[in-house]
C-alpha positions, -999 to 999 in steps of 0.1 A, spaced: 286 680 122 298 646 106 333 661 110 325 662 149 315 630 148 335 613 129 365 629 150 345 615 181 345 577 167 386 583 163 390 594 200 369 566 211 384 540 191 418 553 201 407 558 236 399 518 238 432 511 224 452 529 248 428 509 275 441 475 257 473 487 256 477 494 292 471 462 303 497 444 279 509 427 310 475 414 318 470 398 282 505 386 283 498 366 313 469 355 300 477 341 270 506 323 285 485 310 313 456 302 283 487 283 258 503 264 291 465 253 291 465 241 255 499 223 258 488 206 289 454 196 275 470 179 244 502 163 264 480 144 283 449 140 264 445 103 245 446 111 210 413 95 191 418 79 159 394 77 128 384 38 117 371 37 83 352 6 66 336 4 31 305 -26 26 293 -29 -12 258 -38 -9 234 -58 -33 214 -34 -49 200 -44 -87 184 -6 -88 219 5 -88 241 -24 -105 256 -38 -71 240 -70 -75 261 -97 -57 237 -127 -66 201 -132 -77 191 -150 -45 186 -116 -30 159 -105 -56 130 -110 -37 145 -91 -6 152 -61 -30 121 -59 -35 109 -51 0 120 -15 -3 95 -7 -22 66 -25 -8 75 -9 25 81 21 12 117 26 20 140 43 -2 161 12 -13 180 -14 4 211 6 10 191 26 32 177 -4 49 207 -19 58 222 11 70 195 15 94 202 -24 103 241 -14 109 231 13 132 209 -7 158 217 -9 188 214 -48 188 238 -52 164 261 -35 186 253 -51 218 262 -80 206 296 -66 196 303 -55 230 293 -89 245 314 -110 228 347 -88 229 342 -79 265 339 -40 256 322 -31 291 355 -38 312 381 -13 301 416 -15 313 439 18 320 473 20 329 491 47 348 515 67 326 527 103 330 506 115 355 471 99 330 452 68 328 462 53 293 438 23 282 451 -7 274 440 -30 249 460 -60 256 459 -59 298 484 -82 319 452 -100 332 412 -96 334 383 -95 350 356 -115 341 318 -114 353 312 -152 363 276 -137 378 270 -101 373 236 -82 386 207 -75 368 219 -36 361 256 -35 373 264 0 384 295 18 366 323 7 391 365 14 392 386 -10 403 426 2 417 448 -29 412 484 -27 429 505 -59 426 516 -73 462 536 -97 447 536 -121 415 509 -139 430 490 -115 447 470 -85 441 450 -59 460 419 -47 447 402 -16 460 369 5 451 349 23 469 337 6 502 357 -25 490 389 -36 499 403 -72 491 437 -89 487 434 -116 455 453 -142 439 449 -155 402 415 -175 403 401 -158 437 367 -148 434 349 -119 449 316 -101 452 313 -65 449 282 -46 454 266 -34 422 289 -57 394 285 -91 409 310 -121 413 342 -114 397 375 -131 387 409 -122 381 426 -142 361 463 -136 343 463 -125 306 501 -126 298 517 -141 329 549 -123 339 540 -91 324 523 -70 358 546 -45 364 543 -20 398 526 1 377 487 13 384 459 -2 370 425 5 368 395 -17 359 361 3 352 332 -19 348 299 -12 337 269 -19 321 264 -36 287 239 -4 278 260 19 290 292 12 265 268 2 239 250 38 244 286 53 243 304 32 211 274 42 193 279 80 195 314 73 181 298 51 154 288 64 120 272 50 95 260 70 62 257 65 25 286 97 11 270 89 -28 235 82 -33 242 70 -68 264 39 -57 253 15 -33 287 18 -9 281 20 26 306 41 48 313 29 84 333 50 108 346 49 149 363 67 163 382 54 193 414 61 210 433 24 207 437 24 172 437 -17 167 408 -21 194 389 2 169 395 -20 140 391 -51 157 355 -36 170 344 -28 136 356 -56 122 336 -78 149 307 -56 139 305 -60 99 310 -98 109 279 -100 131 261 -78 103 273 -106 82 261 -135 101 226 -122 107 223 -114 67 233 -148 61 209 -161 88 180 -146 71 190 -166 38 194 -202 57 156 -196 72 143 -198 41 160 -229 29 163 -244 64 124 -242 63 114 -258 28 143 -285 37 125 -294 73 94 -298 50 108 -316 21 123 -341 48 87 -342 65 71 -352 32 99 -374 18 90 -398 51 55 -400 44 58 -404 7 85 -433 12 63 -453 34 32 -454 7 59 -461 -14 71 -487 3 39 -503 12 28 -501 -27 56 -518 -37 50 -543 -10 16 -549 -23 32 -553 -56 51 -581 -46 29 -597 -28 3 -595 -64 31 -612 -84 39 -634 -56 3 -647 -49 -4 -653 -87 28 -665 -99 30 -635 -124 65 -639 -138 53 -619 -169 27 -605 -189 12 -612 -212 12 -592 -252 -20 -583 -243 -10 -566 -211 20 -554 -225 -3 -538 -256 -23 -525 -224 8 -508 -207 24 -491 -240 -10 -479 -245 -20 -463 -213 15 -454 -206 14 -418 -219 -22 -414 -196 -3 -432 -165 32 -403 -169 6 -371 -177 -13 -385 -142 15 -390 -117 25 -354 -128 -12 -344 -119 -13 -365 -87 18 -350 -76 11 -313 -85 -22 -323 -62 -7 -335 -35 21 -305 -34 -7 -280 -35 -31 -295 -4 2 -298 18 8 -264 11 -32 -254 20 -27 -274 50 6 -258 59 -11 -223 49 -40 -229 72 -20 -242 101 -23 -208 122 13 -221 142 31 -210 106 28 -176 111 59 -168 116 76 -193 93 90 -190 63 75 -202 28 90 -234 13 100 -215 -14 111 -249 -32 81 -262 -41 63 -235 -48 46 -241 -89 56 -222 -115 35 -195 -116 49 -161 -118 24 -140 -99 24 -172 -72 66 -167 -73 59 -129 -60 38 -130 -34 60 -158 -19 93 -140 -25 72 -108 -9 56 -129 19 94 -140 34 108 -109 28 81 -95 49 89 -121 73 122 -115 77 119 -77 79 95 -84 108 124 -107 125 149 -73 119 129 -47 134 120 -71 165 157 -62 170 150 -32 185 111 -24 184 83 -48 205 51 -64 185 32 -37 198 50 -8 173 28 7 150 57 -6 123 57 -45 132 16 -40 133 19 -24 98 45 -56 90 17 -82 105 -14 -65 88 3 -71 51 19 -107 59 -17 -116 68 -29 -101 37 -3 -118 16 -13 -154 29 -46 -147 24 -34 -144 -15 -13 -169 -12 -34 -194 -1 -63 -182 -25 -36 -192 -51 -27 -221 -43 -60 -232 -37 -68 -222 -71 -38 -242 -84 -52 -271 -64 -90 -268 -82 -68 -269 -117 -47 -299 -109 -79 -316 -94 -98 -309 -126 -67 -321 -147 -61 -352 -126 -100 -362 -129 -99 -356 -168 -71 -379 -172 -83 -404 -147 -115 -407 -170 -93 -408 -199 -73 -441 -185 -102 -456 -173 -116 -455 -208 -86 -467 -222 -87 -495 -202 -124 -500 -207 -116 -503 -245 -88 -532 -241 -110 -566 -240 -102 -600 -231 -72 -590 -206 -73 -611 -174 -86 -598 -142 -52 -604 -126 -38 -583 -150 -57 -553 -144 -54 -555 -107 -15 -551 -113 -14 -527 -135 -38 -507 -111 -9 -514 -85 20 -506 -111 1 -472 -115 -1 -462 -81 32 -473 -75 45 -452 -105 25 -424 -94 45 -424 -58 78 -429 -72 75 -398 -93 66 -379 -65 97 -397 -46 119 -385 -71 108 -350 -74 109 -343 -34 146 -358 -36 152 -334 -62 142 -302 -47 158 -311 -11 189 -315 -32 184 -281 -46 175 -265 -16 205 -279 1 228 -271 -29 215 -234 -25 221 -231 8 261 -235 7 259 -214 -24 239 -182 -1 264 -151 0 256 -121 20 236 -92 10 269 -72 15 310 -76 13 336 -60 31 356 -40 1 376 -16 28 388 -33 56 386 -13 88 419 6 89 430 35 115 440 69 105 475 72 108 472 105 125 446 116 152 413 132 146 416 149 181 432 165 202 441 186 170 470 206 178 467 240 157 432 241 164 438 239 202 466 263 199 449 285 183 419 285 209 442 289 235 454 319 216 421 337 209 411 329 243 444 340 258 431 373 240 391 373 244 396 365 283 413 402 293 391 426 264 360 405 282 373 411 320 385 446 305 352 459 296 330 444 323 351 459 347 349 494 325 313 484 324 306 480 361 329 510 370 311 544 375 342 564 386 357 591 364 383 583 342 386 609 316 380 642 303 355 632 280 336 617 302 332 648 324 325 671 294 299 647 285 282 651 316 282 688 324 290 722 312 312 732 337 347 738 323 380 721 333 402 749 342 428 725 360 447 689 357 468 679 384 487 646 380 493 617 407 517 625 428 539 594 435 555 608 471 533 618 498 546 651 502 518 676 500 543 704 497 547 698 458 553 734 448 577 742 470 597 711 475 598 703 434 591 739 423 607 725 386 585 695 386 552 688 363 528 693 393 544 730 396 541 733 362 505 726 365 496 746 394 514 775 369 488 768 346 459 768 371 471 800 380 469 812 350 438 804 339 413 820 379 436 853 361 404 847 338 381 841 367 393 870 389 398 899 367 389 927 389 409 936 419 383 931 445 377 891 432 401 875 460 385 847 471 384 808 460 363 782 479 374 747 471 348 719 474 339 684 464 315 655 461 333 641 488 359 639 512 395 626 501 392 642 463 423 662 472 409 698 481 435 699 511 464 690 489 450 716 460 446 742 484 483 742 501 501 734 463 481 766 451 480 791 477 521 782 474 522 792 434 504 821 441 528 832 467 557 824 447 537 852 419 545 878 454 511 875 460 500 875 499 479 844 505 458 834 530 445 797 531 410 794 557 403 760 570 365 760 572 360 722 568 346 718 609 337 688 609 366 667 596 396 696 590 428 682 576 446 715 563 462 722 598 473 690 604 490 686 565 511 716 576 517 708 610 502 739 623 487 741 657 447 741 655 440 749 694 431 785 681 412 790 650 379 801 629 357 784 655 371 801 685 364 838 662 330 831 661 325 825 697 348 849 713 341 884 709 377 901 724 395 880 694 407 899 669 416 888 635 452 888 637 449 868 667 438 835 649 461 843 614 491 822 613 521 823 590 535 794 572 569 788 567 570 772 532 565 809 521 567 841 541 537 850 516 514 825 528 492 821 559 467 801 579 432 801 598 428 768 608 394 755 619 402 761 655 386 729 680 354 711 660 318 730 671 287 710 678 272 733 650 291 737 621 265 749 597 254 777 621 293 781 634 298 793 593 270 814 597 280 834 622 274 869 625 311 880 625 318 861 593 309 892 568 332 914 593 363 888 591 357 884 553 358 922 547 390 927 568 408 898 551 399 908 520 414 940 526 451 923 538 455 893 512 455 896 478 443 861 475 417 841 499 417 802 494 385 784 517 391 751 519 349 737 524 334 704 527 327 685 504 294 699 489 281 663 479 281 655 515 263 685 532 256 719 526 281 736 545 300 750 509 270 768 496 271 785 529 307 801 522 297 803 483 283 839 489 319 847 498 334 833 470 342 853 436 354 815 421 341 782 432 367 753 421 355 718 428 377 689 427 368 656 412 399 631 416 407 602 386 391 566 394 373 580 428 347 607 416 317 587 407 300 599 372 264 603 390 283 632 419 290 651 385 253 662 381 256 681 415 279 700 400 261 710 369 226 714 391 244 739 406 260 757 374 220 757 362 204 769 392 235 797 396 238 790 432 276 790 429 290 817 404 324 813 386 320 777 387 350 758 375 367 718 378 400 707 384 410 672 378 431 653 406 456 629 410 454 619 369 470 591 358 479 597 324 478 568 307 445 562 321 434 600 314 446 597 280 475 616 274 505 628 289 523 665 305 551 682 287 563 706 309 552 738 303 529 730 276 493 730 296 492 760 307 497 777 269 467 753 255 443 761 287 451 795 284 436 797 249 407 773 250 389 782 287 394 821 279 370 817 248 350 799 266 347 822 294 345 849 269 310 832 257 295 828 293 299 861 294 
């Protein structure tokens, strides 16, 4: 049993082969066809380039650091959560702002093609340009033909609009806006084609930033990888460049807030502290002036050394107050929100120093993700909620701070006032100025240190450097990334091969005929007892026209194998039917009553198709007498409807005689036992040519007759489903001596080929036994 099968899987396998095979010519034309497809496909395809940028990034977790300005916004990643501020600025290189801006400034929504070889080629450095001088709100996706007229002159055509333009013209077209055409390179519009496609800023940002990629390749370095790819391969770098340059800006824009904000209030605060200064040193003068004080006196002097110390330790504590309540009144002005902290003059204090480096980092990040989200994201709520927290602390802090200072300012006021208090005998004058020298000192120092810090807030502006530094310049591969050429070749190859197996087997799959022996021992019982190949002329007379030709030799073999069928003498009689009409029973019939005459046997070949006969007309015998006319005339003898046939003095003819109205009941006619009996008795061999049996039932009529019923199924016509008629009736046993001969078989479709003489040896041996077991 596994031998069977395993013999079955061979044939099979071999079977689709020879299928394959056949149709070498089809896959040959398809794979050129499929590789003429490829070589088109890459000739005029733009090739796309790779553009590939490296960007070192601050980041003290990893050692990147650039600077220690960028502390405090390194430490947003993990009070947001985020991973670190690789990741962050990443994210900021892949919004879509960044990118608009990108496409803005270099004009990337108006692309230029030329022209060339039967495709549009884009050009990066046009002849001359459009520009929008007033475009519509949402300008539709619009292409412009330009033909030159002349040096001078242009026409410019789209759909619906037609203008002629010179350089400067302006015109309006619906959807875009007003446009201008102006010369890029003068002298350099040739007759060529051009086209102009403009369209929206969203749409070319929404399509650069599916070729835009931006990823992290080691997550132990912080190196940020920045590809495009684009098909102009120094309008790719030039777009990338212009992108890490307005990364670069807006980084360094964040920086300057910070210092552009504590300057602003240094400068605010440096006027008001230089007008009391002013007027205290105006009141000063005006002391000395009005009482003719040219000097002190020892005693004052004694006075001043000794309250000196007391006078420095309080301008320090005046100023430290007055720093702390103009930051509480900055903190509690509610139109600060958004502002950045003065991070200048901020004291000392560590845990004071975080919260304000957190608080404008927070700040800041809320600027970014305004980028591309709204106030009313769940993110910049999240942002909102903690800045608010974080002033709260802050201003709790420095409200703190201020209760300290006040408490150390008061302590040393009390201090000098004793001081004084203990110093006797010094004039009244005296004290009055150095009341006024003190207040003047104590404005002076804070002078002084507000011109310090706007220094160093203005000295740490020009020394700001960017969060990130370009350590790869954008840079084109030097060959393309696509169209690759093996890997289209070899598509075209696979698919010059999948396309005929797929057509192959869903024709196979959709086609019901009969195509090979197999196939009809897999669907009935019923042996094969003859193969008859296609015969390529359309002479029916096969056998005795070619008597040395395949289809003889075949026939021979037929003949050999009814011996099996009719083995005693009084077995004469073959009925020939099919599933349906044009399977070839005519053609059998005449080719085999022939080889049987040829044997000396006398053959008689009945036409008792009546309803659409074709045996008479084949061999141009005349059909005005016939079967029909028996049946109805009762003075007609037999030999008055036989007729011989001159392709062998051994062979005659009944023909059907003119068509009845009844042919069922015309078969049935009483006289039809009497004529079999007295043919029987002259021929050695009786060959009925019936209807097909698939059709109607005018075969089983004449299969009481028959000693051997041999039904014809032709190659690539029989359908598989008309086979079950024929094994219904070897089941039921309404037709005895049942047998099938193949027609018109193709052998490379049927699955092998003829040697002559060879079939009839092999069929011999393998239907006998299995005659030999049905009986």
């Amino acid at each position: 049993m596994v031998n069977h099968t395993d013999e079955e899987d061979s044939i099979n396998l071999k079977e689709i082969f020879n299928k394959l095979i056949d149709k070498w010519l089809f896959f040959a034309l398809s794979l050129f066809i499929c590789l003429l497809i490829s070589f088109v496909y890459i000739r005029y395809t733009p090739p796309t380039y790779q553009i590939k940028a490296k960007l070192l990034v601050n980041d003290d977790e990893k050692g990147g650091g650039l600077g220690k300005q960028a502390g405090a916004l390194m430490d947003l990643g993990s009070l947001m959560g985020a991973k670190n501020s690789v990741d962050n600025e990443v994210e900021i290189l892949r919004t879509r702002f960044l990118m608009e801006q990108v496409v803005r400034q270099m004009q990337l929504n108006i692309v230029y093609t030329k022209k060339i070889d039967f495709v549009s080629r884009e050009l990066y450095q046009p002849p001359f340009r459009f520009n929008i001088i007033k475009g519509v709100d949402t300008i539709k996706a619009t292409k412009f033909d330009v033909h030159k007229i002349s040096n001078l002159k242009f026409r410019v055509t789209t759909k619906g609009f037609t203008k002629e333009v010179t350089w400067g013209d302006q015109f309006v077209v619906n959807g875009v806006g007003v446009i201008q055409m102006e010369p890029n390179q003068i002298g350099l519009v040739d007759s060529g084609e051009y086209f102009v496609t403009i369209s929206s800023v969203d749409e070319r940002v929404a399509n650069l930033m599916g070729k835009l990629s931006v990823g992290v390749s080691n997550k132990q370095v912080s190196i940020i990888d920045i590809g495009l790819s684009y098909t102009l391969q120094q309008k790719g770098e030039d777009i990338l460049n212009t992108l890490i340059r307005k990364y670069t800006e807006a980084n360094m824009s964040d920086k300057n807030a910070i210092a552009d904000s504590t300057y602003q209030f240094i400068k605010e605060r440096l006027n008001v502290i230089a007008s009391e200064l002013g007027d205290v040193e105006d009141k000063v003068e005006t002391f000395k002036q009005k009482n003719q004080l040219a000097d002190m006196s020892e005693q004052g002097k004694l006075l001043v050394q000794n309250t000196g110390e007391f006078s420095a330790d309080l301008a320090k504590a005046e100023t430290q107050v007055s720093v702390l309540t103009d930051l509480e009144k900055y903190l509690k002005d509610e139109s600060n929100n958004t502002r950045v902290f003065p991070s200048a003059l901020v004291p000392s204090d560590l845990v004071f120093s975080n919260l304000m480096s957190q608080y404008n980092a927070l700040l800041i990040e809320r600027e970014k993700q305004l980028l591309s989200d709204t106030e009313e994201s769940p993110f910049v709520k999240n942002i909102d909620n903690q800045i608010k927290g974080l002033k709260s602390d802050i201003l709790s802090n420095v409200q703190s701070s201020k209760s300290s200072a006040l408490f150390t300012r008061n302590k040393l006021r009390a201090q000098l006032s004793q001081a004084e208090g203990q110093i006797s005998g010094v004039p009244q004058i005296e004290k009055n100025y150095l009341k006024l020298a003190r207040n003047q000192q104590i404005k002076q120092e804070l002078y002084i240190f507000l011109m310090q810090k706007a220094e160093e807030t203005a000295i740490s502006k020009t020394s700001n450097i960017s969060i990130a530094k370009t350590i790869d310049p954008p840079k084109a591969d030097v060959l393309p990334i696509s169209p690759k050429k093996s890997i289209i070749y070899l598509m075209g190859l696979i698919a010059g091969l999948i396309i005929p197996i797929v057509f192959i087997f869903v024709v196979e799959l959709f086609n019901n005929t009969i195509k090979t022996k197999e196939e009809i021992n897999a669907l009935t019982q019923v042996p094969v007892i003859g193969e008859i190949s296609h015969n390529d002329s359309d002479d029916n007379l096969v056998v005795a026209n070619q008597s040395r030709s395949a289809i003889s030799e075949q026939f021979r073999a037929l003949r050999t194998n009814l011996s099996f069928y009719l083995k005693n003498k009084d077995e004469k009689v073959i009925l020939l039917t099919s599933s349906m009409s044009g399977e070839g029973k005519s053609f059998t019939a005449i080719n085999l009553g022939n080889i049987l005459a040829l044997a000396g046997k006398k053959v008689l070949l009945m036409e008792l198709d009546l309803r659409k006969p074709g045996l008479s007309a084949k061999l141009s015998v005349d059909n005005s007498v016939g079967f029909s006319n028996y049946t109805i005339t009762p003075n007609l003898k037999v030999e008055d409807i036989i007729q011989p046939l001159l392709i062998n003095k051994n062979i005659f003819i009944i023909s059907s005689g003119p068509l009845p109205p009844n042919p069922a009941e015309t078969l049935m006619s009483e006289h039809m036992p009497k004529l079999m009996k007295d043919l029987k008795e002259e021929f050695d061999y009786i060959i009925m040519d019936a209807p097909p049996i698939g059709v109607i039932a005018d075969a089983q009529l004449l299969s009481v007759y028959a000693d051997v019923t041999l039904y014809l199924v032709r190659q690539k016509v029989t359908q598989k489903n008309q086979i079950t008629t024929v094994e219904d009736l070897y089941r039921s046993g309404k037709m005895k001596n049942l047998g099938i001969v193949v027609n018109d078989i193709i052998s490379k479709y049927y699955g092998y080929g003829y040697g002559y003489g060879t079939y009839g040896e092999e069929a011999n041996t393998k239907w006998y036994s299995k005659l030999l077991r049905r009986s």
